[in-house]
C-alpha positions in Angstrom: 53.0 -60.7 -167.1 51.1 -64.1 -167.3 48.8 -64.1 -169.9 45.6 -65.0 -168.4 42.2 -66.1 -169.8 40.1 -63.4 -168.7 42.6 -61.2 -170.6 42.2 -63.3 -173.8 38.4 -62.7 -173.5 38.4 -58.8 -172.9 40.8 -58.6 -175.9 38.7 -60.6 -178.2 35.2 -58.5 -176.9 37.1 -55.5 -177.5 38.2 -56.2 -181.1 36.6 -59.0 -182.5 40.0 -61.0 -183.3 39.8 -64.6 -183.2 41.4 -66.4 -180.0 44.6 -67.2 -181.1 45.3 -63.8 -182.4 44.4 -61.9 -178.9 46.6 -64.7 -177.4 49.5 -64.0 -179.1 49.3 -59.7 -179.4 48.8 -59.8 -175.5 52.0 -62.7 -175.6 53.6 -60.0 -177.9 53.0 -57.1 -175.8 53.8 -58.2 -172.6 50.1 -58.3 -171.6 49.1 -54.5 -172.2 45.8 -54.1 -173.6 46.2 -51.0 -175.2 49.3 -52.0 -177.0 47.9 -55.5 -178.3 44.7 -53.6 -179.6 46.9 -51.8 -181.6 49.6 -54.8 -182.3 46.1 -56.3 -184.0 44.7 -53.4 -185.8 48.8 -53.4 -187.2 48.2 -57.3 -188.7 44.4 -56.2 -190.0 43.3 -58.4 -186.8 41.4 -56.0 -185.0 37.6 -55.6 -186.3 37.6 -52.4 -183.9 39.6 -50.9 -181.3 37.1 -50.4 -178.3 39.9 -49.4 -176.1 37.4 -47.0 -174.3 34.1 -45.8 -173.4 32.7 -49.6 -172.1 30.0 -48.6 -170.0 30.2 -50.9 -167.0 28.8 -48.6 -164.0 25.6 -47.6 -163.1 23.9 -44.0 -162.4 22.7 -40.8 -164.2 24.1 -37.8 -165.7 22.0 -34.8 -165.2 22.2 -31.8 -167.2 20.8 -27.9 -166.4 21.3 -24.7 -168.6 20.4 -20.7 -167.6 21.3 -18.3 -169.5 24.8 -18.5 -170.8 26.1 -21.5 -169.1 25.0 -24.9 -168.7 26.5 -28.1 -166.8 26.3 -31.9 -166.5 26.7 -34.1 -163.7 28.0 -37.7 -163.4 26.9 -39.6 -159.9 27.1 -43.2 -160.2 25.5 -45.8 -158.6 26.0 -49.4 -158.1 22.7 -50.7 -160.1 20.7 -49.4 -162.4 17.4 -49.4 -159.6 18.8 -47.4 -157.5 19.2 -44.8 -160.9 15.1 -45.7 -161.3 14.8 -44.8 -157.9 13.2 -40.6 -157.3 15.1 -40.1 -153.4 18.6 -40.7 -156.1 17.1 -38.6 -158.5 15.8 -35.8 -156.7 19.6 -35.8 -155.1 21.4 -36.1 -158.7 19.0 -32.6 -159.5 19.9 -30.6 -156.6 24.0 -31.2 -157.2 23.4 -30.3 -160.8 21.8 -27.2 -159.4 24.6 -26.4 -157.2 26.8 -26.9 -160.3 25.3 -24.0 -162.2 27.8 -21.8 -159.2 31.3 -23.6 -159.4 33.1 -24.8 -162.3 35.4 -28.2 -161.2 33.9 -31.2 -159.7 36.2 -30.6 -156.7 34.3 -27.3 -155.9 31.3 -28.9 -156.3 32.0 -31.7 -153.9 32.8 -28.7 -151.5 29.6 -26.7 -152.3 27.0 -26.3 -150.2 23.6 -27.9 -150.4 20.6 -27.6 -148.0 23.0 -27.1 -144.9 25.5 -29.5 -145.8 28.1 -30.0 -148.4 27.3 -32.1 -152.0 30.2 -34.6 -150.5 28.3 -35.4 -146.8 24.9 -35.2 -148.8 25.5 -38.3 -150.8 27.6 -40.1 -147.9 24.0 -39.8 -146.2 22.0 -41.0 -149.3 24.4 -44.0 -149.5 22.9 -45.1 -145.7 19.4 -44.4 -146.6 19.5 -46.1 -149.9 22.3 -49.0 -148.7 24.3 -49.1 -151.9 27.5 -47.5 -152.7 27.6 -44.0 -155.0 30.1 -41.2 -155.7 30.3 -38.1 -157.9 32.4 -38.5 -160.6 32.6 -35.8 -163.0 31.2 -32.7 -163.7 32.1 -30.5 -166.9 30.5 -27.1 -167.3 29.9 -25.1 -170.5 29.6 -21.2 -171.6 28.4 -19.2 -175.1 26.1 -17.2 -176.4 23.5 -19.8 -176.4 24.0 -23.3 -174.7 21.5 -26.0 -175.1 21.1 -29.7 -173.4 20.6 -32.5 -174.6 19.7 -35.9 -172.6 19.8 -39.4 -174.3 17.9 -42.0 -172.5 16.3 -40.0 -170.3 14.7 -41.7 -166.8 13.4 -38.4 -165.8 13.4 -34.5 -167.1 16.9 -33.4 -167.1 18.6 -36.5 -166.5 19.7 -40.1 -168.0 22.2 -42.4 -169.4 24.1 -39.4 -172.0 23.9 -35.8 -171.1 25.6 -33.2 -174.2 26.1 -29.4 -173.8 26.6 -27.5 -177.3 27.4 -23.5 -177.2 26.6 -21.6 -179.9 26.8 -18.3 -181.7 23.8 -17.4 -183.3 21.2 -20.4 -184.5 17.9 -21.2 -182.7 17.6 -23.9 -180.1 16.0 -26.4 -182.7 19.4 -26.5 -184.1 21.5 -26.6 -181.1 19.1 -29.8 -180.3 19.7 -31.8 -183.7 23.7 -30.4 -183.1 23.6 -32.2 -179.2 21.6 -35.3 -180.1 24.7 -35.7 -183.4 27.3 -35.5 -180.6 25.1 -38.1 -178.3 24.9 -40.9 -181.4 28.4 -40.3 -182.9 30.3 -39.5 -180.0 33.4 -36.7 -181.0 36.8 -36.8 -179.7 37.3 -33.1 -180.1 35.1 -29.5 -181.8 37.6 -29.6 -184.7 41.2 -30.7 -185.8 42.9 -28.1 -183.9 41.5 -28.9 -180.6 42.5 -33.0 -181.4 45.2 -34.5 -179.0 48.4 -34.1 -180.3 49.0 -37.4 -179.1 46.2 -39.6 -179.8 46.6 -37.8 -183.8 50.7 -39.0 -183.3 49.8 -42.9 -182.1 46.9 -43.0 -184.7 49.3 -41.9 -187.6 51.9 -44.1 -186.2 49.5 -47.5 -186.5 48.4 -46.6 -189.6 52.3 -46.4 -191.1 52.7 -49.9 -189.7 49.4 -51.2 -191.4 50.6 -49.5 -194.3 54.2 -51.5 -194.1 52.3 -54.8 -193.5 51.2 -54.2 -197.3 55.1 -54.1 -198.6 54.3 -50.9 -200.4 57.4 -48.4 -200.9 57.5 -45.6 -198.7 56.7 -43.3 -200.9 53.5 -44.7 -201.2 52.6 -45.3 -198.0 53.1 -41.9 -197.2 50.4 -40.5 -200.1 48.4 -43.3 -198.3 48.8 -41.8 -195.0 47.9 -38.5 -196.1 44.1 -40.3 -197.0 44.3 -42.1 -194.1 44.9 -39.3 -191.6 42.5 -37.3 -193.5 39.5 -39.6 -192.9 40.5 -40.0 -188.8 40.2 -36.3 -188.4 37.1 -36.0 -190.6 35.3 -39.1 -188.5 36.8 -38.0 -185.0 36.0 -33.8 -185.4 32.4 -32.8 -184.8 32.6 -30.1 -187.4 33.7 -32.4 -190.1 31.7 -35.2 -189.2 28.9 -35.8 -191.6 25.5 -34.9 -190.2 23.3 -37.4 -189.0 20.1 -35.2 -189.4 21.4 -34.3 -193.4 24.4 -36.6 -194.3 25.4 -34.7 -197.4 26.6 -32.3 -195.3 29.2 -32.0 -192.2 27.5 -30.4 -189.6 30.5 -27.6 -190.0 28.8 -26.9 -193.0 25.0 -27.4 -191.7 25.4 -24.6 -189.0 26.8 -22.6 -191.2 24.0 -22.6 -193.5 22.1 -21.9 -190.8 24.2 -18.8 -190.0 25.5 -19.8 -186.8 28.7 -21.3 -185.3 29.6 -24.1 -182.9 31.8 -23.2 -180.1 32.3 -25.8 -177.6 30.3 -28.6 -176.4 30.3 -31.4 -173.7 29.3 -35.4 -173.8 29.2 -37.4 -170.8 27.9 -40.9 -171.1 27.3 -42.9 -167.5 29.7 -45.3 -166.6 32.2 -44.2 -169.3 35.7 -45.8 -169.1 35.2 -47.8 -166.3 35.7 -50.9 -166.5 33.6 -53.5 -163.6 35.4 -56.8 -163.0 32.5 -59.4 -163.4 32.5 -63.2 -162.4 30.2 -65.8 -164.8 28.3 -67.2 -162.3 29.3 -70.6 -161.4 32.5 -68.6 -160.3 30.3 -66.4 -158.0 28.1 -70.1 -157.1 31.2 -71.7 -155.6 33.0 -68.8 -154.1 29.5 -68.3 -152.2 29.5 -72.2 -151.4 33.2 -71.7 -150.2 32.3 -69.0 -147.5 
């Protein structure tokens, strides 16, 4: 695979290694991003692996709750105006409405809104508006108490992050510091047992090689990989994540205290792992000139 520029330069925005380095782990790898990343973090290149989560489209997530169950909505848009603008809004509010009654994005596409299904209702925004949108994910949530969240709000209900937390027992005050934790820190997973088995397998797996950079004997490296693997599930695991509201204590612990118990929860950010090809614009200046 040729080893282009633009590849260089999403390597290097993505890790913070110096030219040469991203050059040479994308030479290394054959061009695959997600295997250079790791090639880097490997030779202590890699400042941080941003593999995922780039923001690069535009929209809103809206969020609803009654009673037991709540859901959040993903429609995204081509520019962030058309989020601004209250005909999209008003639209993203009803689908979440019509969420509350199915439970997969599918369904929901299907449902039935006003006369018409979700699906034909945002075809007809998208030629009264003139810009391109589609619904992308829905997740929905259940417990004894479930409480929303929304980061960055543009109106009530709705913004940039949406977060669902389910509860047993605890107050909604809690369940609010709990969901805007998950919004800042971001989770993979409620706790170690619900990790990927796979992601905890390739993170081990990098961190053995970083430890064999070092020339330490094996045994070693395998006390240091117990430490190691220790930290990625205490920094990845809402539970044993420390708690941004009280740091001293994971927010395992903090509910807890407060005699309740986190069940499940939900995070979707707008625009999250896609990734928008962009032109700098002397690029976009000459292909315009060109015709």
């Amino acid at each position: 695979m040729a080893i282009t520029a633009a590849l260089v330069k999403q390597l290097r925005d993505s890790t913070g290694a110096g030219m040469m380095d991203a050059k040479k782990a994308l030479t290394e790898t054959d061009g695959d991003m997600d295997a250079a990343v790791d090639w880097l973090r490997t030779k202590g290149l890699a400042k941080a692996a941003k593999k995922s989560g780039r923001t690069a489209a535009e929209g809103l997530v809206a969020v609803v709750v009654e009673g037991g169950k709540g859901v959040a909505v993903e429609i995204n848009s081509e520019t962030d105006f058309v989020a601004k603008n209250s005909e999209f809004q008003e639209m993203v509010a009803g689908v979440a409405a019509v969420a509350l009654g199915v439970n997969d994005v599918d369904a929901l596409a299907a449902a039935d809104m006003g006369g018409k299904s979700v699906a034909d209702t945002i075809t007809a925004k998208i030629a009264t508006i003139g810009e391109n949108m589609s619904l992308r994910r829905m997740a929905a949530l259940e417990g004894d108490t479930v409480v929303s969240y929304v980061h960055n709000a543009a109106t009530a209900g709705m913004g940039k992050i949406g977060v669902l937390v389910a509860m047993k027992g605890g107050d909604e005050a809690l369940g609010k510091q709990v969901a805007m934790h998950i919004a800042a820190v971001n989770p993979a997973a409620l706790s170690e047992a619900d990790l990927d088995a796979s992601v905890v397998e390739k993170e081990k797996q990098v961190q053995m090689d970083i430890a064999r950079e070092s020339g330490k004997p094996e045994q070693v490296i395998e006390k240091m990989i117990v430490g190691r693997m220790k930290k990625f599930v205490a920094e990845s695991t809402l539970l044993n994540q420390q708690f941004v509201v009280n740091p001293d204590l994971t927010v395992g612990a903090a509910v807890s205290e407060a005699g309740a118990e986190v069940t499940g929860f939900v995070r979707l950010e707008v625009g999250e792992g896609i990734e928008v090809e962009k032109e700098d614009f002397a690029a976009e200046v000459a292909k315009a000139v060109q015709g």
